[in-house]
Every structure is written in structure tokens, then in C-alpha cells.
C-alpha angles and dihedrals in degrees: 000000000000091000095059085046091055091042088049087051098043092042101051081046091053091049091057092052091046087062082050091054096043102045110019115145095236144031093250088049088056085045091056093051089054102051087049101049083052093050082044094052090047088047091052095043088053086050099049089041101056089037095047098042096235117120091188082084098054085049090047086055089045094062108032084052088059097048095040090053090046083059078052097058101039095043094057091048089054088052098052090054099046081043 
């Protein structure tokens, strides 16, 4: 029960960042939604991961969060250039 209610939470969360990456005004607001619905996906892999027992979940976030901070990184580099 308090797995769905912390999916629910995380999910309706994640929707609202997701109108904030698809139709942020700038570029650094895109950036930013990016950079949430990553931290929200993390969030939700350790959750369902240390509910549901598994570890190969925490070791997925770990290193989704790496690599999604590594496009981050990229991308704002990118940006300041073209900037």
C-alpha cells in the first residue's frame, strides 16, 4: 500500500515536470525538466527497489542518475556554446 501511494505521488510529480520539459519557455527551463524527470525516475527506481526487494534497481538508478547527469552535462555545455 504505501508503495502505490509513493508511485502515485512520484508519478503525478513527474507529469507536472514533464509540462515543464515540453513546453518550457526557454531552453534552460527545458534543461531543468530534464534534469527533474531524471532525479524523479531515480527516485522512483530506489523506491521500487527497496520495496520490492530487488537491488538490481538501486544499481539500475545508480547508474541512470550518472549518466543522466553526464546529458546534463553535455547538453548544457552545447547550450552555452550555441548561446
Amino acid at each position: 500500500m504505501l508503495r502505490i501511494s509513493i508511485d502515485v505521488i512520484v508519478g503525478v510529480s513527474l507529469a507536472f515536470t514533464l509540462f515543464r520539459l515540453f513546453y518550457g519557455p526557454s531552453v534552460f527551463d527545458r534543461l531543468l525538466g530534464y534534469s527533474s524527470v531524471t532525479g524523479k525516475i531515480v527516485i522512483l527506481l530506489v523506491v521500487e527497489g527497496i520495496m520490492g526487494g530487488r537491488t538490481v534497481f538501486v544499481n539500475l538508478a545508480l547508474i541512470y542518475g550518472v549518466l543522466s547527469f553526464l546529458g546534463i552535462v553535455i547538453i548544457a555545455r552545447y547550450i552555452e556554446r550555441e548561446v
